[in-house]
C-alpha positions in Angstrom: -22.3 -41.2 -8.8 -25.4 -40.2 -7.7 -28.1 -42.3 -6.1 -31.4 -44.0 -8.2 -34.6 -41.8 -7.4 -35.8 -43.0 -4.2 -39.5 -43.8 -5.6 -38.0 -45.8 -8.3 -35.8 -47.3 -5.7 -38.5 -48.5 -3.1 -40.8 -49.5 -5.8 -37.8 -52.0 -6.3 -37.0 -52.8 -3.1 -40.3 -53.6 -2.0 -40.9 -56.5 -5.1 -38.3 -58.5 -3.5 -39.5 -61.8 -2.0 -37.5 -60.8 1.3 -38.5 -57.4 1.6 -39.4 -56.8 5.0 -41.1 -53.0 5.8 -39.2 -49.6 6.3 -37.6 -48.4 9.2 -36.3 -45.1 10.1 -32.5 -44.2 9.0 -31.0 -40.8 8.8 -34.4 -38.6 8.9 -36.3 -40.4 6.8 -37.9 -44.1 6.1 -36.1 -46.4 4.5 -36.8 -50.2 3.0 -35.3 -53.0 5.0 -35.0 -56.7 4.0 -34.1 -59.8 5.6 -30.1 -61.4 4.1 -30.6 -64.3 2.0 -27.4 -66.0 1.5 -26.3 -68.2 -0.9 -24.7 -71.5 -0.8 -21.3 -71.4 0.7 -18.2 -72.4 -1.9 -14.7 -72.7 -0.8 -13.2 -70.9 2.4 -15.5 -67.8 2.8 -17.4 -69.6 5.4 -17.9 -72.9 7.0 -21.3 -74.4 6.4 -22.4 -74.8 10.4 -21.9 -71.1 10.2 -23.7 -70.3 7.0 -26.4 -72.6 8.2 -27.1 -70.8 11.6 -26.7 -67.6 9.7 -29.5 -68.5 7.3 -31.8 -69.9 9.9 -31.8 -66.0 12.1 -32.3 -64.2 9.1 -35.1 -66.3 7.7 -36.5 -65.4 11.0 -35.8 -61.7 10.6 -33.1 -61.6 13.3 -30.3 -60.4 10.6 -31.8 -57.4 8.5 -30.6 -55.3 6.3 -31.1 -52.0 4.8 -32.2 -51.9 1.5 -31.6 -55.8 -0.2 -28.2 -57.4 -1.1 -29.7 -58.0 -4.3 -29.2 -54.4 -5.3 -26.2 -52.8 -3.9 -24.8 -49.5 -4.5 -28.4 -47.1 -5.8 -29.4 -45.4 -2.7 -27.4 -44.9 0.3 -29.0 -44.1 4.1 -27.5 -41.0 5.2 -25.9 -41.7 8.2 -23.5 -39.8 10.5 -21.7 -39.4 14.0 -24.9 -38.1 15.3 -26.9 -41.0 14.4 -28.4 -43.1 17.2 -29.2 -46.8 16.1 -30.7 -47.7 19.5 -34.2 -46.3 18.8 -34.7 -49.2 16.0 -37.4 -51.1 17.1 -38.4 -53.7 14.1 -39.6 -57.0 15.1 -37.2 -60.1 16.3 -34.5 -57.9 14.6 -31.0 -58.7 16.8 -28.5 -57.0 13.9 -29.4 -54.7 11.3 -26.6 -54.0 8.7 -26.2 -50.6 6.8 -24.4 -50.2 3.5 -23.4 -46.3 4.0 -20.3 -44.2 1.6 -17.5 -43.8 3.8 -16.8 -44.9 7.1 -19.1 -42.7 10.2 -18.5 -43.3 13.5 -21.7 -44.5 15.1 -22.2 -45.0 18.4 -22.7 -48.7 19.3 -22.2 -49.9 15.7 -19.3 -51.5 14.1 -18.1 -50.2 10.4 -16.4 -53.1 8.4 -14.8 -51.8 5.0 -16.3 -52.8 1.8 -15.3 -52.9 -1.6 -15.4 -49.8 -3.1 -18.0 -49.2 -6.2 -16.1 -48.5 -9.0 -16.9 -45.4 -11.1 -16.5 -44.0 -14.3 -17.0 -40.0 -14.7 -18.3 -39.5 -18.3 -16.4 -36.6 -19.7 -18.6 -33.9 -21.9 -16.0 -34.3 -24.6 -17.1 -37.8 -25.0 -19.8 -38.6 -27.5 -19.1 -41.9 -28.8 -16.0 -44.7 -27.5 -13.9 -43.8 -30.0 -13.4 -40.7 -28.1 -13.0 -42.4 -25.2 -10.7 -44.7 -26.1 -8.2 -41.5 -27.7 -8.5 -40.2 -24.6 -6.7 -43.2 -22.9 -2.8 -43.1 -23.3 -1.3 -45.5 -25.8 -0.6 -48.6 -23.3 -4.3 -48.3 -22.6 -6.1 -48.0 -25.5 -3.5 -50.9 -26.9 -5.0 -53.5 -24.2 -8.6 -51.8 -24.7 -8.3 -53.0 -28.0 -6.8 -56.3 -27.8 -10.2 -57.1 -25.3 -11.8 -56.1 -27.9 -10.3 -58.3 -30.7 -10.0 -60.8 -28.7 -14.0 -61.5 -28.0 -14.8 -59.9 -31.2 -16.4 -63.6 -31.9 -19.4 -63.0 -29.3 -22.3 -61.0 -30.7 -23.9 -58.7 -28.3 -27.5 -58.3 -28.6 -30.4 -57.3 -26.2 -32.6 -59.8 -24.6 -36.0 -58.7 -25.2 -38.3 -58.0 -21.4 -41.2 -59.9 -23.7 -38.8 -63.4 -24.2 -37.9 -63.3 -20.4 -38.7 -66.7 -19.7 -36.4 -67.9 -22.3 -32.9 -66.5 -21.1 -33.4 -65.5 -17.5 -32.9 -69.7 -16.0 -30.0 -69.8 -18.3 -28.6 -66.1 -17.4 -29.1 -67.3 -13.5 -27.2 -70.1 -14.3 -24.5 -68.1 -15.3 -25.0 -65.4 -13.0 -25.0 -68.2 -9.9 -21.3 -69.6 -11.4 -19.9 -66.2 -11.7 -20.8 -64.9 -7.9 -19.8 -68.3 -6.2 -16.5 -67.2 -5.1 -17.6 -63.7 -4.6 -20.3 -63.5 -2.4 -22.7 -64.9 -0.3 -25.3 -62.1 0.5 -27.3 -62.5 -2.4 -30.3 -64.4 -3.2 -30.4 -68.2 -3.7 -33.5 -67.8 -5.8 -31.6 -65.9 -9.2 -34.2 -66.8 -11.5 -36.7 -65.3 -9.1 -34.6 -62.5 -8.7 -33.8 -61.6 -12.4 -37.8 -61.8 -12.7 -37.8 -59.1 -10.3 -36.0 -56.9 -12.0 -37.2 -57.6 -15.2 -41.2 -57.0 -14.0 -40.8 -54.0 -11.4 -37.9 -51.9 -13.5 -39.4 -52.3 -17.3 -37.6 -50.8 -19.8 -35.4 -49.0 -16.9 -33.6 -52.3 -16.5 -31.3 -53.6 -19.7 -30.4 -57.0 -20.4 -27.0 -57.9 -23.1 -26.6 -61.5 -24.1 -23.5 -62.4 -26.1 -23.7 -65.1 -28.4 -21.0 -67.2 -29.9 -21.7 -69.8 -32.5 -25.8 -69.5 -31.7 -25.1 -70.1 -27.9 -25.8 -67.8 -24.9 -22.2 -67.1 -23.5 -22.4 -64.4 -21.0 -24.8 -61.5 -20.3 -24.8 -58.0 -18.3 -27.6 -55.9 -16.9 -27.8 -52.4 -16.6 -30.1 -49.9 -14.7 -30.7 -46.5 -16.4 -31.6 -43.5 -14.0 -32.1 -40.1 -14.9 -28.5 -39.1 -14.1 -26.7 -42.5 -14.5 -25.9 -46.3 -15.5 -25.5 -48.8 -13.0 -24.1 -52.1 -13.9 -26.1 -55.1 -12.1 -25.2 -58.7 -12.6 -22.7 -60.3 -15.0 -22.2 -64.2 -15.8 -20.4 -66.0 -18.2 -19.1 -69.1 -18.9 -15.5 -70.1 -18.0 -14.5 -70.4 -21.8 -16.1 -66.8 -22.6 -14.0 -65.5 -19.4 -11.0 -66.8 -21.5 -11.6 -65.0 -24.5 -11.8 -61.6 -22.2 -15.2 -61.2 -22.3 -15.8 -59.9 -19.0 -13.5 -56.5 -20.0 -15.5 -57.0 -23.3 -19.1 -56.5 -21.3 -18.2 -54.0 -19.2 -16.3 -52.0 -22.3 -20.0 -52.3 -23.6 -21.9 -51.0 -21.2 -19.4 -47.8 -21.1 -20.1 -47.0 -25.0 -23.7 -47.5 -23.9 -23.7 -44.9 -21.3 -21.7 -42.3 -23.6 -23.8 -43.0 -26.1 -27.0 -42.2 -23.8 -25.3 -38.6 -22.4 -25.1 -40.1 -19.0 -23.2 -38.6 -16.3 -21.6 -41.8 -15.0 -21.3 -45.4 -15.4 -21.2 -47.5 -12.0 -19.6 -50.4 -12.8 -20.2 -52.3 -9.3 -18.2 -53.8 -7.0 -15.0 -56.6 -8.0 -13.0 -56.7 -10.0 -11.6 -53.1 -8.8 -8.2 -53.3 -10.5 -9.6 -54.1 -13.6 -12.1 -51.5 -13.5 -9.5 -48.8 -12.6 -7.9 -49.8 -16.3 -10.9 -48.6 -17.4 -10.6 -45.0 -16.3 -13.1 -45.9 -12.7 -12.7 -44.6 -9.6 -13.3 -45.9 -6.4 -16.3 -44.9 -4.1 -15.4 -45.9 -0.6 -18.2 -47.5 1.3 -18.6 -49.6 4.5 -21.3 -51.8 6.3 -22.3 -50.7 9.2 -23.3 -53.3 12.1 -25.6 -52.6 14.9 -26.8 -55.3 17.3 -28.4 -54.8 20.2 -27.1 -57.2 22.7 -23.6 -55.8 23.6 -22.3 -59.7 23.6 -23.1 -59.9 19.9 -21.5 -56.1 19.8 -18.3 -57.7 20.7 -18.7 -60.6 18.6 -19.0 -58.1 15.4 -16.1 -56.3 16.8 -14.2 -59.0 17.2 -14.9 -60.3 14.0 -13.8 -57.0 12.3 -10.8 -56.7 14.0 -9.3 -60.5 13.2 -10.8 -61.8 10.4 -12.5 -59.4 8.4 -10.0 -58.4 4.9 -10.6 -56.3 1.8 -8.9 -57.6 -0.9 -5.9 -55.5 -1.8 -5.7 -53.6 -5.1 -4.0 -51.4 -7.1 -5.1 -48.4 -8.9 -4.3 -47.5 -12.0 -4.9 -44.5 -14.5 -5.4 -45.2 -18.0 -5.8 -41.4 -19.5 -3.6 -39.4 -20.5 -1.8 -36.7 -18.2 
């Protein structure tokens, strides 16, 4: 996986309603944003928490590198060497920094993330079909099964020009898919879908999938010169049913074999499920970096006790 040109990728970072200013990171300057959190739902967090969580960063005292909104297409370059302590942004107390692996910097704490998931496109692969042979038979059985079963939904590309027309229901989606899966992400999807859709043009791809004349689910996609990265899925609890979350992403792979890319990043989630598809994990960690040493320990403690990864198994779906 390789990371989305950086001009591409500030020009992005710096439509967001959030977006805050650059600050220096591993040589070079580097877009920072304030965390915008969602609503909370079920047992992630309580909502005295969530509230005082929301109130410092609307005040810019929780920042973070680059904007929640878009995880995983450029990655500070960080290392042992790294000192945090000459970060001087305004009111800024913690400044979080999604980096691959796990460095060891001095004064920070590094909480695990969920790796990105991501598939290697083969050379021998110019269309799914040779994909799919190259999955072993218990694979390509289930592949297909997916693929029967949503073979109802009709997949068909929303149109930049129409925006207005599918993003509030797409957000709607979007909001009821991510509400047990996150909370660093904006409240305003609309607003952020908007975002996208204005500052990446015909970079950024929008799928809606239609059953019986009604918008059921969609993906988004970002094409770089190298790669694809998958963005933001919703659908509908019934669509979820027929499979169509395997269905979307299945999609989006024949799209990026299709297009010659190098890889396809499916995201975070779901990892298990990915890793049927033939991804791989990229391991990848937040690193926290307050200044007062009391909120230090906090963090630490925090990582220590209560922070978890969900567990999951690999699996392998090609042959040999």
């Amino acid at each position: 996986m390789k990371p989305l040109d950086f001009q591409t990728f500030q020009q992005l970072q710096s439509a967001f309603g959030n977006y805050e200013g650059s600050i220096n990171l591993g040589g070079q300057p580097f877009p920072f944003s304030n965390i915008e959190l969602s609503k909370p739902t079920g047992k992630y967090v309580s909502r005295v928490i969530l509230k005082l969580a929301t109130a410092l960063s609307a005040k810019g005292f929780v920042q973070y590198a680059g904007n929640a909104c878009s995880p995983g297409l450029q990655f500070p370059e960080l290392n042992d060497r790294t000192d945090l302590s000459s970060i001087n942004t305004a009111n800024c107390g913690v400044l979080i920094v999604n980096v691959l692996g796990t460095p060891n910097i001095a004064g920070a704490v590094a909480v695990k993330a969920e790796p990105f998931m991501n598939l290697q496109i083969q050379p021998s692969w110019n269309h799914f079909d040779d994909y799919l042979q190259a999955m072993s038979s218990k694979y390509r059985v289930r592949t297909n099964k997916v693929l029967s079963t949503s073979d109802a939904y009709q997949a068909i590309e929303l149109k930049h020009t129409e925006a207005n027309e599918w993003i509030p229901q797409c957000a709607q989606m979007l909001g009821h898919t991510l509400k047990d899966k996150t909370l660093a992400i904006s409240p305003k999807l609309s607003t952020m879908l908007h975002t996208f859709v204005r500052t990446m043009k015909d970079k950024f791809k929008v799928w809606g999938y239609y059953k019986n004349d009604q918008l059921c689910g969609f993906i988004s996609a970002i094409e770089s010169e190298h790669g694809l990265y998958a963005m933001h899925l919703g659908l509908t609890d019934d669509a979820a049913k027929d499979q169509l979350y395997q269905r979307m992403m299945y999609d989006v792979i024949a799209y990026g074999i299709e297009q010659k890319d190098e890889f396809v990043c499916l995201g975070r989630t779901a990892t298990e499920i990915k890793s049927t598809m033939g991804a791989t994990p990229i391991e990848n960690s937040y690193i926290l970096y307050a200044k007062s040493k009391i909120l230090r320990g906090l963090i630490a403690l925090y990582a220590k006790r209560f922070h978890r990864v969900k567990p999951y198994q690999l699996r392998n779906p090609f042959k040999g």
